[in-house]
C-alpha angles and dihedrals in degrees: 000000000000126000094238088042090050092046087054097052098057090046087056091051091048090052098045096048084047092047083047100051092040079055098057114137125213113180108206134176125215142191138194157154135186138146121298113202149155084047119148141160121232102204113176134167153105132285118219088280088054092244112158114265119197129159133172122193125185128190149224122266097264143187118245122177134182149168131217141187129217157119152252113242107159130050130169137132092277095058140282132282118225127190115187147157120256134202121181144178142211136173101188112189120212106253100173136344134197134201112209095336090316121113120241140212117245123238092249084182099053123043126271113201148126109216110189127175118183132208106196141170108220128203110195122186108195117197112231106270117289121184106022099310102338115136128186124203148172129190143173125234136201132191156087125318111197108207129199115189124195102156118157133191139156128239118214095204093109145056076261122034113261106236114208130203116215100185136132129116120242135186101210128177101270124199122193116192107191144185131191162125146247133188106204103231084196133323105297101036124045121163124235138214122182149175107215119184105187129180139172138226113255126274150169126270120181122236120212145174124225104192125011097035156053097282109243102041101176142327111250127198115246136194134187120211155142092053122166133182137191123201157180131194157135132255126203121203123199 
């Protein structure tokens, strides 16, 4: 074997254990729950006489909680890669709701709530430890949000006040960006904090009318944004 051919060699095998090690994977599960707040919904159309229709809805300071599985697949001294499936739940009450620019009474005899449950791929950079066994991370997620819509206000507009009926489901693309912390209590458990802001890609909510009208008066496009959540957990590595 030649000299140049042995020197290679052994390059080869350096390059190939510290390919391994950087590869190492360490499933872990993970729980939490926190507060959700500062969400609201933008919906904004036209009924069938083309009349503006924008409304704005904002929501109670909520808990949302979620788990997610997932796995370490990058390690090196400038920090690890994870990559991880995440389920989540919110139960968002109506606090307030306006009608161009005018605020509305709610519905206090039919429910008024945005119930969201979110399906996303997550992907987390941790730094190395810092202080004892501190991390920081950020990370980006993608998914599916399913939506289910049952929002309900009166228009004083008649002899007797209009009910209407803002209610559908959706699956709309969903996007989470998320910062954080965890402090490893040993090798297996390690407790988490976080700051999640988390949106959705516009859809479309029915509007109805419940007295006073045809039923289904128009379909209206929605968005959800400006959500924020606050949260604690554990994670488990195997």
């Amino acid at each position: 074997m030649t000299h140049p051919f042995r020197q290679l060699l052994l390059a080869f095998t350096v390059l190939s254990s510290a390919s391994l090690s950087a590869a190492e994977f360490h499933p872990y599960v993970s729980a939490f729950g926190g507060i959700e707040f500062a969400s609201q919904s933008d919906i904004y159309g036209h009924n069938p006489a083309g009349v503006v229709r924008d409304i704005d809805v904002e929501y109670k300071n909520a808990f949302a909680w979620g788990l997610a599985l997932g796995t370490t697949f990058y390690q090196s001294e400038y920090g690890q890669l994870s990559a991880e499936f995440e389920y989540a739940s919110r139960e968002l009450k109506t606090d307030s709701l306006s009608l161009n620019h005018v605020s509305r009474d709610l519905n206090g005899s039919a429910g008024n709530e945005l119930a969201i449950n979110s399906f996303m791929l997550n992907l987390v950079y941790e730094t190395p430890e810092l202080i004892d066994r501190l991390r920081l991370s950020a990370g980006i997620g993608a998914g599916v949000a399913h939506l289910d819509y049952d929002i309900n206000y009166l228009v004083n507009n008649a002899r007797v006040p209009t009910q209407i009926n803002l209610r559908d489901t959706a699956n709309p693309f969903a996007y989470q960006l998320m910062v954080g912390a965890s402090y490893a209590i040993n090798d297996d458990f390690s407790v988490l904090t976080g700051l999640k802001y988390f949106a959705v890609r516009d859809h479309d909510i029915d509007r109805y009318k419940l007295n006073n009208g045809p039923g289904l008066e128009s379909v209206l496009n929605a968005s959800f944004e400006n959500s924020w959540t606050w949260s604690a957990g554990v994670r488990y590595t195997f």
